[in-house]
N, C-alpha and C positions, 0 to 999 in steps of 0.2 A: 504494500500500500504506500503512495507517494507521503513525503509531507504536507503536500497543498491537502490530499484527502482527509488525513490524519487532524491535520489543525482545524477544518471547517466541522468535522462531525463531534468533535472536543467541545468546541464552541457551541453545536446544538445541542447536545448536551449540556453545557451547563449550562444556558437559557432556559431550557423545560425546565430542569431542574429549580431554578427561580422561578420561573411562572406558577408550580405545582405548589410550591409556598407560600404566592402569595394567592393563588387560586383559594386556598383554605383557608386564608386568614379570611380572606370576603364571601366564604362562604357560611363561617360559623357566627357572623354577627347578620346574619341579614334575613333573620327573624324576630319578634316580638321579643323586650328582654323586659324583667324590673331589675331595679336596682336602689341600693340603699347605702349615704355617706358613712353610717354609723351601723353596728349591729344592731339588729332589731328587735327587741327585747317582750317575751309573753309577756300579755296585760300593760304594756306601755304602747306610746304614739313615736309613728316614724312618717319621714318626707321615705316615698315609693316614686323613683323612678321611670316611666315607661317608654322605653325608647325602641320608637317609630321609622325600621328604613323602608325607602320603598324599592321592593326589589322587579319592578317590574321598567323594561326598558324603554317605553312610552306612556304607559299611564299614571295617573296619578294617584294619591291617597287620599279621600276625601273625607274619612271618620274612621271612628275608632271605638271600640265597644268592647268595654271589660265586666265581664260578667263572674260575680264573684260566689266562695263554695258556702252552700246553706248549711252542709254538717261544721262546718268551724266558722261561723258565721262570724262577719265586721259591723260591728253597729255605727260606726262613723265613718266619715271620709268625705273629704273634701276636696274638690279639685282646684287645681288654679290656676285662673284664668291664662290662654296662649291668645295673643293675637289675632286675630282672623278665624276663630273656633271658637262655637258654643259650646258650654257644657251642661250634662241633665244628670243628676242622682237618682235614681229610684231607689227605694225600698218595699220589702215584701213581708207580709207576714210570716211566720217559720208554719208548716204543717205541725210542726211539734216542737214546742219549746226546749233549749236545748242550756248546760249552765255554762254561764259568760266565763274570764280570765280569774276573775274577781269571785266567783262562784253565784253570783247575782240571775236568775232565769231572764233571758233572752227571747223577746218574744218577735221581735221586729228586726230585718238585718238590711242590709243594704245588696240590693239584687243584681242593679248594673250603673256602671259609668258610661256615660256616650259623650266623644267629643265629636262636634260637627265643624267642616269645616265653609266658613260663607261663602257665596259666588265671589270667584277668582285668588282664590286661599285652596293652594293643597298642597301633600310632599310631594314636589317633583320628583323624576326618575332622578336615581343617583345621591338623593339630598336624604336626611333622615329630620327626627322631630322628635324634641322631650316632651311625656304629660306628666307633670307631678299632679300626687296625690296624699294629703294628708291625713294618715288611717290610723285610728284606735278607738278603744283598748283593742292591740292584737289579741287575737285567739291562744288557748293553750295548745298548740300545735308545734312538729317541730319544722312545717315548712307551710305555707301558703300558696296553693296554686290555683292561677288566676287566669282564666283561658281568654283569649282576645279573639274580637272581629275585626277583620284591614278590611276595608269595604276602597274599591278603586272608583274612577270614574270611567272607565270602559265594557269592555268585553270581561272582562277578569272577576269583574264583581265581587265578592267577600272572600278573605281568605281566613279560614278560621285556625288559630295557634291554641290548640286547646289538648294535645296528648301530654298525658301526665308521663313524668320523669321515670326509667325504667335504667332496669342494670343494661351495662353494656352500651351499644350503638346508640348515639343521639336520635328519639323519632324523626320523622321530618318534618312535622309540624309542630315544636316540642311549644307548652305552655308557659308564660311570666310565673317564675317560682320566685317566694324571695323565704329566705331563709330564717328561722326564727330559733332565738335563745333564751335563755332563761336568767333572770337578774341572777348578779354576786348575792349572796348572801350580806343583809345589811344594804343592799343596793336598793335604791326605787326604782321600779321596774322603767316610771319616765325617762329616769336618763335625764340628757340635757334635754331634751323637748319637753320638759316640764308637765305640766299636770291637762293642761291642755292642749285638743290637735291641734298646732297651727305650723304652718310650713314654714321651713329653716328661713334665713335669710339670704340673698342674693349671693353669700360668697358660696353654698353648697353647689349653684349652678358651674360656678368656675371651676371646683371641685369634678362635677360629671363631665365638665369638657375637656378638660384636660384628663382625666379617664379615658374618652373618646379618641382624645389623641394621643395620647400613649397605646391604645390597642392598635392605632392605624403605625403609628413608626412601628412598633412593634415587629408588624408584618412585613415592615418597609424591610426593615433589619434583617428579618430572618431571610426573607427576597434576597439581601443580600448577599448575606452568608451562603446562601444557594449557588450566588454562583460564583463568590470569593473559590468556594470549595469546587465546584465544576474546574476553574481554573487552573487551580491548583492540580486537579487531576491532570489535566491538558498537559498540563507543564509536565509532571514527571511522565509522560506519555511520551513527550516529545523529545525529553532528554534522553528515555534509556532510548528511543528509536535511534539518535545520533549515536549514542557509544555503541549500540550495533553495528552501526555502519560502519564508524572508524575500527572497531576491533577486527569486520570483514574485511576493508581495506587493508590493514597492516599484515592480516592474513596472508591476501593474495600476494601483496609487495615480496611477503617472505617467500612466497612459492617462486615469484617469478630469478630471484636473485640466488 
């Protein structure tokens, strides 16, 4: 095989090899997530995250609909307000009363969140979107899963994220989980969010964006490493190819003399 061969198929090589890296970093965020500045403590109030990409390559995202579980019911939650998007709370009654954090009977929970977005507001292709949510007393649960509606403005129409988290392989519609713990002992279960819901202030959004971009260099990174190390192959590819040839050279030299 020449060198010209040797060097270009080196090189395609360590491209895929980049590409397959950063292929996976944009594919494991480009579903429904929640997420939380702080650990989320049973029987206290936390700011919940919900972050909106849209993965479709022309259309849009025009709402958003979280519908939340009646066996470990939320009796609060408040959304707050996005620009260009209404927001709706409903609440349900329980078929059966079930006992609160606090051991308190539960009779009333909050059923769904909808944010809508107004004529000429939605997530463009490519672009993604935060919904905070300020929710307590959490449940005595050690996880909350919260299935979501992406409803598009095309052909694509609702996409529902709603498979609950399993051993093994990520589903492919997997559900917003967010994780719940239990106070220190001596601890109030509030936490800094104090006694009442109310949403963090302005500096936790800085917080999730810089999150946001920390997951993207992230991928940039490992992108790179991809094909830092394809390179690296290349090269020792192409060095022992020469000390082959100079060894065969020296060979023949010897034969001929």
């Amino acid at each position: 095989m020449s060198t010209n061969r040797l060097l270009a198929r080196g090189f395609a090589v360590a491209i895929a090899a980049g590409t397959v890296v950063l292929a996976g970093g944009g594919v494991a965020s480009a579903h429904v997530t929640a997420n939380v500045t702080e650990p989320a403590k049973k029987g206290g109030y936390s700011k919940i995250t919900f972050r909106v990409p849209n993965e479709d390559n022309t259309q849009g995202t025009i709402k958003l609909t979280l519908v939340f579980p009646k066996d470990t019911p939320l009796t609060g939650a408040r959304p707050k307000p996005v620009p260009g998007w209404t927001s709706e709370v409903k609440k349900v009654t329980l078929d059966k009363p079930v006992k609160g954090s606090h051991g308190a009977e539960v009779k009333e929970a909050i059923d769904t969140i909808t944010w809508t977005a107004q004529p000429g507001t939605r997530i463009n292709p490519g672009e993604f979107q935060e919904f905070d949510v300020s929710a307590g007393p959490l449940p005595d649960t050690d996880q909350l899963v919260i299935p979501a509606i992406q409803t598009y403005d095309g052909a694509k129409g609702e996409v529902k994220w709603d498979a609950p988290p399993a051993a093994g392989a990520e589903p492919e519609h997997p559900a917003p989980v967010v994780k719940l713990v239990s106070a220190a002992a001596g601890e109030d279960a509030h936490g800094s969010a104090g006694s009442q819901a109310e949403v963090k202030p302005a500096a936790s959004d800085s917080h999730n964006e810089a999150a946001a971009a920390g997951t993207d260099n992230t991928a940039r990174w490992l992108g790179g490493i991809g094909l830092v190390v394809g390179a690296l192959g290349l090269g020792l590819g192409i060095g022992a190819t020469l000390r082959a040839k100079r060894v065969t050279a020296a060979a023949r030299g010897g034969e001929k003399a």
